[in-house]
Every structure is written in structure tokens, then in C-alpha cells.
N, C-alpha and C positions, 0 to 999 in steps of 0.2 A: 503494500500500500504506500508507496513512495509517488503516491500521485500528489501534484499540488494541490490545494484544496487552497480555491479563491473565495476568500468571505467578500461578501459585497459590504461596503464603507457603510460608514452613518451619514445618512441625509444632513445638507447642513437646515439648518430653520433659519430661518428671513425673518428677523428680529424687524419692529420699526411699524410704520402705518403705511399703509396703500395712498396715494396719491393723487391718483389719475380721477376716479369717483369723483373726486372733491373739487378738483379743476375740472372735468366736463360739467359740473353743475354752476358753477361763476362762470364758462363762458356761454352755456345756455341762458341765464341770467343777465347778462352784457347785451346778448343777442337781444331778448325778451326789449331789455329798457332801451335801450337803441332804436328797437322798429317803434315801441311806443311812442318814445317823444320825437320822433318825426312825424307824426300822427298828427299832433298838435300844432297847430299854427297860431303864433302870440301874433296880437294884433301889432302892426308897426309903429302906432305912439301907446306910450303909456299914458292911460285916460282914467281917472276917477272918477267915476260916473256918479252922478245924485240920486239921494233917495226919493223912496216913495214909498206910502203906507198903502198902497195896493198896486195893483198889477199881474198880468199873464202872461204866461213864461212862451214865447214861441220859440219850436222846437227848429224850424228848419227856413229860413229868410236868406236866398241869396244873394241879396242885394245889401251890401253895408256901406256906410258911411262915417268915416270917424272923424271926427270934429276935437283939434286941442283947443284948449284955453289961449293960445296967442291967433287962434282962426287957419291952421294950418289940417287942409282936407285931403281924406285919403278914400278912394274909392277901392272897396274888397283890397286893401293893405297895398293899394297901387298912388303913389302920391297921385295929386289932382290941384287944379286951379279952381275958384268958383267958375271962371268964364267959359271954361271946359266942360261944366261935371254936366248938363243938362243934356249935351252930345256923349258925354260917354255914357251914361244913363240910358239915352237912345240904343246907342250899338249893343249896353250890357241886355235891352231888351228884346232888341231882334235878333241875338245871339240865342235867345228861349228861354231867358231867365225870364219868371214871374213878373207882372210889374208889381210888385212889393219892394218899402223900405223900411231898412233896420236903421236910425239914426243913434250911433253911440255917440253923445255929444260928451265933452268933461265937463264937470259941474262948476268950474271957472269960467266955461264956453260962454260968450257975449249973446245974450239972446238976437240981438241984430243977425251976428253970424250964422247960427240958425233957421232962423226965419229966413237968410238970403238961399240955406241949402235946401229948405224947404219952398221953395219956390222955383227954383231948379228943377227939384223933382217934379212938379205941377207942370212945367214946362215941356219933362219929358212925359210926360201923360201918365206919370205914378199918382194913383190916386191913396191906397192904403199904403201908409207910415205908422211906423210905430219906434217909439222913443223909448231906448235902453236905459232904464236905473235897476240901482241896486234896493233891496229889503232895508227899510227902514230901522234901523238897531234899537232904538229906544222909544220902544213903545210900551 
């Protein structure tokens, strides 16, 4: 019996934590927040809107208008002129957009200014407007 006799070795063990699990789930989660907040489109000024102790919420108004407080107008987050917005209004409406207006005005906004963008609209044949505020806090 002078055969060799080969014992097979001891397995080694992998001491430590697995890795990979924990990095496919942070870059699924990168993924995830990445496609959302391109989702989202912030309006091009920052606008404080005014309150209001009532009001209804519309869900879907193509047509927006945002008004700062120094009278600076953006048609759907595209800057704009007053002397312009009545022709672009036109083209936004025989493009198939509704004629509905969403007016986000800031609560600095010159009523003047307003009423000019609101006659604008009237110009392009929008008859329903509707003026964005916020829920009134202290009620």
C-alpha cells in the first residue's frame, strides 16, 4: 500500500461582507431619482404666489403664464414680451392647446401688469383664466 493517498485541502472561508447586493441597490436608486426629477419641471422665475381662502385645484391647464413682481412674462417657462404674448397665445392655440389660462402671477405682481396679461389673453380669444394662489395659512 505504498500508494499516495491525496487528502483534498480545507476550503478556505471568505471572511468579510458581500458587496455587490448593496451597490446594485444605490445605483438602482440613482437611477430611480435621476429619471424622477427630470420628471419635474421648476417653473423658470421663482414666484410667490398669494393667498386665498378658497379655491379649485385644476389638474391639467396647458397654457401658463408667469408673471414676477418686476413685470417680467414667461409663456409655459419660455421668456415673452407683453407685445408678443397675444400672438404667441395664438400659435400656442392653433398648435391644439385648449384655449384655457393658468395665470401664476407673484403676489408682488402690479395689478396693472396683470390686467395688461389679461387682456392679451382676451385678444387671443382665451376666454377661461384662472389665477394661481396658494391655501391660505391662517385661518
Amino acid at each position: 500500500m505504498s500508494e499516495n493517498m491525496q487528502f483534498e485541502g480545507r476550503q478556505r472561508i471568505r471572511h468579510g461582507i458581500n458587496l455587490v447586493p448593496l451597490i446594485n441597490i444605490v445605483f438602482l436608486l440613482l437611477i430611480f431619482f435621476m429619471l424622477s426629477s427630470t420628471l419635474i419641471t421648476p417653473d423658470k422665475f421663482d414666484i410667490q404666489l398669494p393667498e386665498s381662502d378658497k379655491g379649485d385645484s385644476h389638474e391639467s391647464v396647458p397654457i401658463v403664464i408667469l408673471l414676477r413682481g418686476d413685470g417680467t412674462i414667461a409663456l409655459n417657462n419660455v421668456a415673452a414680451s407683453l407685445t408678443e404674448l397675444s400672438d404667441l397665445l395664438v400659435s400656442e392655440i392653433e398648435a391644439g392647446a385648449p384655449p384655457e389660462l393658468m395665470v401664476r402671477a407673484d403676489a408682488l405682481a402690479n395689478t396693472k401688469d396683470v390686467v395688461a396679461v389679461l387682456r392679451q389673453a382676451k385678444i387671443a380669444g382665451i376666454e377661461a383664466v384662472a389665477l394661481a394662489t396658494q391655501p391660505n395659512t391662517f385661518r
